[in-house]
C-alpha positions in Angstrom: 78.7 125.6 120.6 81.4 123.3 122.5 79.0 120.6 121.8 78.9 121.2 117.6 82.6 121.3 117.3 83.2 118.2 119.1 80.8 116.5 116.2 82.0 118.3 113.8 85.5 117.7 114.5 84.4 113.5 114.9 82.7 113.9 111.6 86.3 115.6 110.1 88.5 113.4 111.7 86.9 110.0 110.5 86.9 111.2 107.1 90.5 111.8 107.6 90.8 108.3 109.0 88.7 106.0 105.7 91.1 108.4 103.1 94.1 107.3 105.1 92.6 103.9 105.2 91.8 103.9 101.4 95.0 105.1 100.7 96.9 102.0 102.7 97.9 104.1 104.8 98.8 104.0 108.2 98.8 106.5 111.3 102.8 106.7 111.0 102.8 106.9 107.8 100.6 110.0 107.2 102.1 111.7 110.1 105.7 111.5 108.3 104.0 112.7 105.3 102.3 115.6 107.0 105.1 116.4 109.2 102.5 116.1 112.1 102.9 114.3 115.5 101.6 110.5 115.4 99.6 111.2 119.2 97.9 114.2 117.1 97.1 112.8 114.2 95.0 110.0 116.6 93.5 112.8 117.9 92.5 114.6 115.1 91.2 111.3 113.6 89.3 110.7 116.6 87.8 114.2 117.1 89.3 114.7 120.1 91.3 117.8 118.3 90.1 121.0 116.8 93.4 121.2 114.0 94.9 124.4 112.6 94.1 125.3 108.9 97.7 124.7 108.1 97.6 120.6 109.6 94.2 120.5 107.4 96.1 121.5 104.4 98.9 119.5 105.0 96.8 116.2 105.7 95.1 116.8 102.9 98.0 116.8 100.4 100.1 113.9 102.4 96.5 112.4 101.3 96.5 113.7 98.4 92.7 114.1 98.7 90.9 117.6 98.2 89.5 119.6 101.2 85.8 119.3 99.9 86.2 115.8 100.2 86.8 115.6 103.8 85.0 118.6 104.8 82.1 118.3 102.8 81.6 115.4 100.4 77.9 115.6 99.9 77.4 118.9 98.8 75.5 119.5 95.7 78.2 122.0 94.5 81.0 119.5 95.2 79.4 117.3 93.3 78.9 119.8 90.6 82.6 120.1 89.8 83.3 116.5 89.6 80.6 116.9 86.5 81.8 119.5 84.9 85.5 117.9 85.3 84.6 114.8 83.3 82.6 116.7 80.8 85.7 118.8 80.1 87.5 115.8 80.0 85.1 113.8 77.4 84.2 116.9 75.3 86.9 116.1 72.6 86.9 112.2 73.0 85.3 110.1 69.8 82.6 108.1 70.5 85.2 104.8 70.6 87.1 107.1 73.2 84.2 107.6 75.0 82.8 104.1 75.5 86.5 102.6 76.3 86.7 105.2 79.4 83.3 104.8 80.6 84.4 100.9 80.8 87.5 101.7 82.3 85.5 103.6 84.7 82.7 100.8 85.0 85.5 98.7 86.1 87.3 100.5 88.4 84.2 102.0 90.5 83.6 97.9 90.6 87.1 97.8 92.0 86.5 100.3 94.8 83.0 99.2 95.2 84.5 95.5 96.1 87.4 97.5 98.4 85.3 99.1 100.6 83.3 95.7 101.1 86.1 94.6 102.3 
């Protein structure tokens, strides 16, 4: 059982690390921001640290990223929300409404696309 935690930890901690990253942020910095010690954050990051709930939470927000996203990112029913968010979003638009946010979102995914090519 030692032996899942340790991966599952690793798994936790390096998508901790590419938010931070994404988010231009360093080690330091997020440790400020979550009020957690820069040696721990390294360790959670490298999976070298099982974290309480409360550091989760609280790397998380400094993140600003939700817990699904770092814990489970690939879940059907994660994915399911992030649907049903945009539908609630566009279910008033026009259609001129419409097609000017599905450019602006055309354009940004582009954006991140070329960001994490990077």
């Amino acid at each position: 059982m030692a032996g899942r935690d340790t991966t599952e930890s690793q798994v936790i901690g390096s998508r901790i690390r590419e938010a931070r990253i994404k988010n231009g942020m360093s080690q330091a910095e997020l440790a400020v921001k979550s009020n957690i010690s820069l040696p721990h954050i390294s360790d959670i990051e490298l999976g070298k640290s099982n974290m309480m709930l409360t550091s989760f939470i609280r790397i998380a927000e400094a993140l600003q990223v939700s817990a699904d996203s770092l814990l489970r990112p690939n879940v059907p029913g994660v994915t399911s929300l992030y649907e049903s968010e945009f539908s609630e979003i566009l279910n008033d638009c026009t259609p001129s409404q419409m097609d000017s946010i599905l450019k602006i979102v055309r354009e940004l995914k582009q954006t991140m696309c070329k960001k994490e090519e990077e």
